[in-house]
C-alpha positions as a LaTeX table, in Angstrom:
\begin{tabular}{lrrr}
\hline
Residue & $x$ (\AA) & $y$ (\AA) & $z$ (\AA) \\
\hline
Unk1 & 5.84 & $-31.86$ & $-6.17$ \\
Unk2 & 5.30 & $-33.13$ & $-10.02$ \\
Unk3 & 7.64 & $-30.03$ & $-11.35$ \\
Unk4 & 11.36 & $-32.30$ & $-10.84$ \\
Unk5 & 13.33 & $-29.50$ & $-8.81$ \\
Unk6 & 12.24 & $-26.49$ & $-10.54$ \\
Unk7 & 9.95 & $-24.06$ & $-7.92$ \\
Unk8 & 6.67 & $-22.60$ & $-8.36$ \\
Unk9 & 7.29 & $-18.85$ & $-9.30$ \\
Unk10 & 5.18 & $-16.93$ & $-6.44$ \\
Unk11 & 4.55 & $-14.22$ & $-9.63$ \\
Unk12 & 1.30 & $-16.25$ & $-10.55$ \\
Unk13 & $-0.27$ & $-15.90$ & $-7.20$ \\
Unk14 & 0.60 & $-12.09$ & $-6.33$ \\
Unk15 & $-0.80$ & $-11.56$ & $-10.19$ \\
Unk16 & $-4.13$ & $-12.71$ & $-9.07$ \\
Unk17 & $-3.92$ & $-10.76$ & $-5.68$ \\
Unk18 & $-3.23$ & $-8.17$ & $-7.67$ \\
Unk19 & $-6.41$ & $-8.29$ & $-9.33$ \\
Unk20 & $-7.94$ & $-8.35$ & $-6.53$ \\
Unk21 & $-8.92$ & $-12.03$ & $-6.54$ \\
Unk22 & $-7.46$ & $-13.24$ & $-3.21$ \\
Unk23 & $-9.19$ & $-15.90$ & $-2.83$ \\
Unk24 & $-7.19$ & $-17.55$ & $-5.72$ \\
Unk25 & $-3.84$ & $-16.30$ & $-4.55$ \\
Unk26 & $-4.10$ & $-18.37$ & $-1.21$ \\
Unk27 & $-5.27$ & $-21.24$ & $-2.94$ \\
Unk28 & $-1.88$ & $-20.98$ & $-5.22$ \\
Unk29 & 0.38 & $-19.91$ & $-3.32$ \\
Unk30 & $-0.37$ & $-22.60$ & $-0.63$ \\
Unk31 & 0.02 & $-25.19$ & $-3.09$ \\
Unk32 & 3.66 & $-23.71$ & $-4.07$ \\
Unk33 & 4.61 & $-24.04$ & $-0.42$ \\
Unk34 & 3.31 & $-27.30$ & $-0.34$ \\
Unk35 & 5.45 & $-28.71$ & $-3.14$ \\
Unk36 & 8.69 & $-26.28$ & $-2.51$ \\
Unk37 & 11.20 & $-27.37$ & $-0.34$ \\
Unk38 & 15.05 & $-25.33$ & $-1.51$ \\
Unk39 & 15.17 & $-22.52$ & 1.32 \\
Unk40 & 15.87 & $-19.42$ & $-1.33$ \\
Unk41 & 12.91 & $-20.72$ & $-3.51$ \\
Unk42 & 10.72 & $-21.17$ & $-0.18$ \\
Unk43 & 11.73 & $-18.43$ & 1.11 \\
Unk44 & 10.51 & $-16.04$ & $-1.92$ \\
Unk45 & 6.85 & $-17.93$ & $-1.34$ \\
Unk46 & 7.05 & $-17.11$ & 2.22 \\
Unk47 & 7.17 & $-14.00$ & 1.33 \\
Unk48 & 4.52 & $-13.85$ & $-0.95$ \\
Unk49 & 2.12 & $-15.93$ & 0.99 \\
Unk50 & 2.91 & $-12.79$ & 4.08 \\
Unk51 & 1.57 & $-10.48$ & 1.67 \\
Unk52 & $-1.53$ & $-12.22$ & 0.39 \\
Unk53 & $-2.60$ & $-13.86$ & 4.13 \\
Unk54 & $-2.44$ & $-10.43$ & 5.22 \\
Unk55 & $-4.70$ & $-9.47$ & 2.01 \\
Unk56 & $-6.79$ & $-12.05$ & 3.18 \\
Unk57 & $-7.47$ & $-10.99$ & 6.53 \\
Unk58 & $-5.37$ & $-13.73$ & 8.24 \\
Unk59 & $-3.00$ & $-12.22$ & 9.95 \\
Unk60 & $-2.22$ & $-15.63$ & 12.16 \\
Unk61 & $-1.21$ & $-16.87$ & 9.00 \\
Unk62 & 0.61 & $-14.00$ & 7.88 \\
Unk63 & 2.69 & $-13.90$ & 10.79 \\
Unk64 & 3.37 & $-17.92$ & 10.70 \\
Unk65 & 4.71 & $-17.39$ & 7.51 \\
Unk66 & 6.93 & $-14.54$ & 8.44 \\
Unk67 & 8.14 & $-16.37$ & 11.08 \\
Unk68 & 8.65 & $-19.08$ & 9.13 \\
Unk69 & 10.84 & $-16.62$ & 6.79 \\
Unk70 & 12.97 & $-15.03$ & 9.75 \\
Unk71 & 14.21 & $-19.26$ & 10.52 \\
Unk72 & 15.20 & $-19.71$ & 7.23 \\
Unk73 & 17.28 & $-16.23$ & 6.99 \\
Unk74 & 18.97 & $-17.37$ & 9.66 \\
Unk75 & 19.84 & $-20.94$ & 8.97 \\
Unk76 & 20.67 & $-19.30$ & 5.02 \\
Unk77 & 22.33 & $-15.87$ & 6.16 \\
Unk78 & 22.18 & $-14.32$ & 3.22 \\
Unk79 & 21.88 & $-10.64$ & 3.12 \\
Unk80 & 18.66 & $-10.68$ & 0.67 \\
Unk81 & 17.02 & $-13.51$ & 2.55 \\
Unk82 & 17.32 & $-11.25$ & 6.13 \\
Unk83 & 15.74 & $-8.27$ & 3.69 \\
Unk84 & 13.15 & $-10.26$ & 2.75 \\
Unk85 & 12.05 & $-11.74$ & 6.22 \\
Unk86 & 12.57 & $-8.02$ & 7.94 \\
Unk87 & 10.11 & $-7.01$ & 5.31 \\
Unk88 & 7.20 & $-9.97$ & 6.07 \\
Unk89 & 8.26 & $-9.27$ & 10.01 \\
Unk90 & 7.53 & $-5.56$ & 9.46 \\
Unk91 & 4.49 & $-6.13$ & 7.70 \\
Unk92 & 2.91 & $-8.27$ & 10.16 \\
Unk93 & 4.16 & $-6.34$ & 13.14 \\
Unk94 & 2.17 & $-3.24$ & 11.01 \\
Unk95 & $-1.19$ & $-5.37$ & 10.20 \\
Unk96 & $-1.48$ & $-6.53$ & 13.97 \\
Unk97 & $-1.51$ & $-2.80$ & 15.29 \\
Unk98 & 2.46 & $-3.17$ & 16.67 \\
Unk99 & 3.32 & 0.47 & 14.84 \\
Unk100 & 6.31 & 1.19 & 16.56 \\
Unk101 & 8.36 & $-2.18$ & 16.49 \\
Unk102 & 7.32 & $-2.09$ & 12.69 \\
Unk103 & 8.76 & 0.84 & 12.00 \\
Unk104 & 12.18 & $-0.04$ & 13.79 \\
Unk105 & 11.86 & $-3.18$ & 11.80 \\
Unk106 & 11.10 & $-1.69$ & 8.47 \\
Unk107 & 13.59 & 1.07 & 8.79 \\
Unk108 & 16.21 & $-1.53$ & 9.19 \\
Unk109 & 14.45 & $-3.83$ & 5.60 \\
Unk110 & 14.63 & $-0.63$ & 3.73 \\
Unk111 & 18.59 & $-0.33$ & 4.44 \\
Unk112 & 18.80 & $-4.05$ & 3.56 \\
Unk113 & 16.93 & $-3.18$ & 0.48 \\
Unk114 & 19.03 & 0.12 & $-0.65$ \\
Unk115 & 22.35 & $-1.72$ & 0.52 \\
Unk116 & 21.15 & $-4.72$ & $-1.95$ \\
Unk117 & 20.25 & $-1.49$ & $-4.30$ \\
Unk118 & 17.06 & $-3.19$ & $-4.97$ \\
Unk119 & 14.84 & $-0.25$ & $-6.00$ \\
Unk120 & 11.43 & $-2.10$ & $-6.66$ \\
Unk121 & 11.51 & $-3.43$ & $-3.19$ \\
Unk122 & 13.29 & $-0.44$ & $-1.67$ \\
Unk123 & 10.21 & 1.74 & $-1.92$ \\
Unk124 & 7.57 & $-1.28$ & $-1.49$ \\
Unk125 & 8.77 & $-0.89$ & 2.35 \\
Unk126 & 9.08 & 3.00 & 1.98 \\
Unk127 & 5.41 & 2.53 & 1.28 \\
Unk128 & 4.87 & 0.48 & 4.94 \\
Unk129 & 6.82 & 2.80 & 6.83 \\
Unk130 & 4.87 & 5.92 & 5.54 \\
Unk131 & 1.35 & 4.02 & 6.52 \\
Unk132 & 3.63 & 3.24 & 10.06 \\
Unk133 & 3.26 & 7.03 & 10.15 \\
Unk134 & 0.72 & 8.00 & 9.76 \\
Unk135 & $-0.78$ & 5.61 & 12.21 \\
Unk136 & 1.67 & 6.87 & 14.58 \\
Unk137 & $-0.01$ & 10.84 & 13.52 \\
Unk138 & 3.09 & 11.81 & 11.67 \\
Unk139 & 1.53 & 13.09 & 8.45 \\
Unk140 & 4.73 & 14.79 & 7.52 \\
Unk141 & 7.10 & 12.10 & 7.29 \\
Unk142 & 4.27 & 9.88 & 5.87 \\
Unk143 & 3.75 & 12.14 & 3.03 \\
Unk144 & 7.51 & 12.15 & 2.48 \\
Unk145 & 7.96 & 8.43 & 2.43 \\
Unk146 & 5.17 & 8.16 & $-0.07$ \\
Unk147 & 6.24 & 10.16 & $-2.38$ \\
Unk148 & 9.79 & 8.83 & $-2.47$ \\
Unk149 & 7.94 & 5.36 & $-3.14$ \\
Unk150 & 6.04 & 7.08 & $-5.77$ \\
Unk151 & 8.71 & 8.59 & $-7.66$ \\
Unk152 & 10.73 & 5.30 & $-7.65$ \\
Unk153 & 7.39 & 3.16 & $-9.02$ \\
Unk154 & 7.39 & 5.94 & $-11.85$ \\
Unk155 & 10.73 & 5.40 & $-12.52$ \\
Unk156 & 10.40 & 1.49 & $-12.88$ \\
Unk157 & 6.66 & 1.78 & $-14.93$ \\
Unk158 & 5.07 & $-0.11$ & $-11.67$ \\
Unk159 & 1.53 & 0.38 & $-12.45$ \\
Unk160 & 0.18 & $-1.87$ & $-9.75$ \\
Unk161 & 2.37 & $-0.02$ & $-7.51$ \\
Unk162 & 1.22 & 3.16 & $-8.03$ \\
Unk163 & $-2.33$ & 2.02 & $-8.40$ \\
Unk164 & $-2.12$ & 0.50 & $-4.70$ \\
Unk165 & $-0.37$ & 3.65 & $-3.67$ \\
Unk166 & $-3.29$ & 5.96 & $-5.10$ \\
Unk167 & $-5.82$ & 4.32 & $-3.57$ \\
Unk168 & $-4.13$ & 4.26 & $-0.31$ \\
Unk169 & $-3.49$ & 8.48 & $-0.70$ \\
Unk170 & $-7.51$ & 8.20 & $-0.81$ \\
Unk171 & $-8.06$ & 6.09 & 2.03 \\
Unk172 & $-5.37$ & 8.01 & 4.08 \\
Unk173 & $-6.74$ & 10.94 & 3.00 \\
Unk174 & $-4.76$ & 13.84 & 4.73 \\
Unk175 & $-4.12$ & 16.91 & 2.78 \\
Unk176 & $-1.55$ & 16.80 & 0.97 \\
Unk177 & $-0.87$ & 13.29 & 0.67 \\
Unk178 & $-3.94$ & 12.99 & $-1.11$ \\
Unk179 & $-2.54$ & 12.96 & $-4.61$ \\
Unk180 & $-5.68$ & 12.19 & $-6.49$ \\
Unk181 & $-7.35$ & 15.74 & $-5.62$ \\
Unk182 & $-5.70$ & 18.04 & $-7.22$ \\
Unk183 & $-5.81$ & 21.37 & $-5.42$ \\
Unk184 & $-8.96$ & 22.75 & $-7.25$ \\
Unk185 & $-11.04$ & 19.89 & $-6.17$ \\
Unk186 & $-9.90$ & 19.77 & $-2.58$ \\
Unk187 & $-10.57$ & 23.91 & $-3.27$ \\
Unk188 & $-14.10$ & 23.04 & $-4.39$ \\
Unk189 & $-14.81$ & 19.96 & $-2.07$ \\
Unk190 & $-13.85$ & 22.33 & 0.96 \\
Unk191 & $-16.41$ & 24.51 & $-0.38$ \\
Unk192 & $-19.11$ & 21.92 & $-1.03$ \\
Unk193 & $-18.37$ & 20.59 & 2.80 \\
Unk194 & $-19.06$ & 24.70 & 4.25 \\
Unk195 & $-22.43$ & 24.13 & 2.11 \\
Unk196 & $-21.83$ & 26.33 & $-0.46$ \\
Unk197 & $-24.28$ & 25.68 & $-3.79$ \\
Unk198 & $-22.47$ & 24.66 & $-7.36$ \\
Unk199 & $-23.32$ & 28.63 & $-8.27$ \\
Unk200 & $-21.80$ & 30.04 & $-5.05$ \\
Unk201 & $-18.79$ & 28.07 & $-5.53$ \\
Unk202 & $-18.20$ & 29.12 & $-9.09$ \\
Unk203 & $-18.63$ & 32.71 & $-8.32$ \\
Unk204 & $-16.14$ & 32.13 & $-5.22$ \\
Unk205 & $-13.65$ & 30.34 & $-7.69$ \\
Unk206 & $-14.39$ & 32.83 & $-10.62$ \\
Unk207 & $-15.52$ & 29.42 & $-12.54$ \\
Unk208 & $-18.37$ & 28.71 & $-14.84$ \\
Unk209 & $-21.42$ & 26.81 & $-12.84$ \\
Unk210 & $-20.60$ & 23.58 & $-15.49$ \\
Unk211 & $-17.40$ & 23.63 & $-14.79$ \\
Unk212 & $-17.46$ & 23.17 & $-11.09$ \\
Unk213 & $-20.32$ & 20.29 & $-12.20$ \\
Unk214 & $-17.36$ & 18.94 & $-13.64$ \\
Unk215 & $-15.42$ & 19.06 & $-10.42$ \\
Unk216 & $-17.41$ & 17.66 & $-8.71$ \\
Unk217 & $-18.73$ & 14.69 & $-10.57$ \\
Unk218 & $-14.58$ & 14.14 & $-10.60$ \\
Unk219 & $-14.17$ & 14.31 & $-6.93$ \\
Unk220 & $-17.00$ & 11.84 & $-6.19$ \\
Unk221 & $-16.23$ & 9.24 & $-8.36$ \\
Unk222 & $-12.11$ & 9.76 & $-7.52$ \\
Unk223 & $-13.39$ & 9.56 & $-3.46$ \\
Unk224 & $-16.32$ & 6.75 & $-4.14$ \\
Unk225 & $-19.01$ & 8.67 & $-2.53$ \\
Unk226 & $-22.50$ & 9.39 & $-4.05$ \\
Unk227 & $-23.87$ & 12.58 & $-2.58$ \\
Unk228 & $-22.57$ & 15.96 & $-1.31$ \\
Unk229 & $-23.79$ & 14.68 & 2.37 \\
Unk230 & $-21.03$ & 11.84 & 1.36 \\
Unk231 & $-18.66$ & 14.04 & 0.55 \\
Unk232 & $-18.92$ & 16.51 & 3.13 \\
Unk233 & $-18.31$ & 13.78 & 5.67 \\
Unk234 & $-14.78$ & 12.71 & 3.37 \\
Unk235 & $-14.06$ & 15.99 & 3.76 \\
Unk236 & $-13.81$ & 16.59 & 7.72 \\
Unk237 & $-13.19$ & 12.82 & 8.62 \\
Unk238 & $-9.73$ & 13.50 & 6.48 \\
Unk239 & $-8.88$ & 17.20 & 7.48 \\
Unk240 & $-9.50$ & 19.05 & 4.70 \\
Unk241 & $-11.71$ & 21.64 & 5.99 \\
\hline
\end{tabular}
């Protein structure tokens, strides 16, 4: 590497996976690894590079570089190194369809993490083990874990954080944890899924015809769907009728 001794920051490349252009986060964060060799510095790439193979699709990858991660926590020992690498093991172990051993292996990160009292990180994995749950049918501790992550993202002003965790209430889409619906518009798009017309439903709701409109031009742009055929379909594929 050019940089004498001082490591590539892996903040550049999760920036740009952040904004959604992953293609540029593997190309940067492969090039870090590439010219980083100190095992703390390494191992905080490894980490990153986890994340954004995953992103990526490459989940071969992903899990080289967690296992990668796990070696050097061992050879290192140090308590934040074995957080970190439980983390990336968890995540993989999640992306490749292994629920169950994730969970065991996130439950014990998210100790690591609250022992470290590492907030920020701390809910990132209360954020895994909640989508662990729900694809293990446990809605109820999902929702729980999710919100505990959400409150703590608040609390720190993490907007990508709670962006991320918005659009995964969408995707996940089960009642409650849906927090971009408010209860009106899952009220309304129940209504719209049983067929009802934009007058029935405001006579139903006690609600002006334009202000169900309203609603509803909300609820399809907040669940990306462009007809009430579209949103019907949201509407029993996630429960909510």
């Amino acid at each position: 590497g050019g940089r004498a001794g001082r490591a590539p920051e892996p903040g550049r490349a999760l920036l740009r996976l952040a904004a959604g252009k992953v293609g540029a986060a593997v190309s940067v964060i492969r090039r870090a690894l590439d010219e980083t060799e100190e095992p703390a510095a390494r191992a905080r790439l490894l980490a990153a590079y986890t994340e954004i193979m995953i992103a990526a699709g490459d989940v071969e990858a992903a899990r080289a570089g967690a296992d990668e991660l796990v070696n050097l926590a061992g050879l290192v020992d140090a308590p934040y190194l074995h957080a970190l690498a439980g983390t990336a093991k968890g995540t993989v172990l999640l992306a490749k369809g292994s629920t169950r051993s994730a969970l065991r292996v996130l439950r014990a990160a998210g100790s690591a993490w609250r022992e470290l009292d590492v907030p920020h990180e701390t809910a990132r994995v209360m954020v895994l083990i909640g989508l662990a749950c729900l694809a293990m049918d446990d809605p109820e501790t999902a929702a729980m874990e999710l919100e505990g992550a959400r409150v703590v993202f608040e609390q720190l002003g993490a907007r990508p954080d709670l962006e991320r965790l918005n659009a995964l209430a969408v995707s996940a889409g089960h009642g409650r944890g849906d927090h971009r619906l408010t209860a009106r518009e899952v009220e309304v798009l129940r209504l719209v899924a049983e067929g009802r017309t934009n007058h029935a439903i405001a006579r139903e709701l006690g609600l002006a015809d334009k202000t169900v409109a309203r609603h509803l031009s909300n609820i399809f742009s907040k669940i990306d769907v462009p007809s009430r055929a579209a949103a019907t379909a949201y509407a029993y594929e996630n429960g909510l009728v």
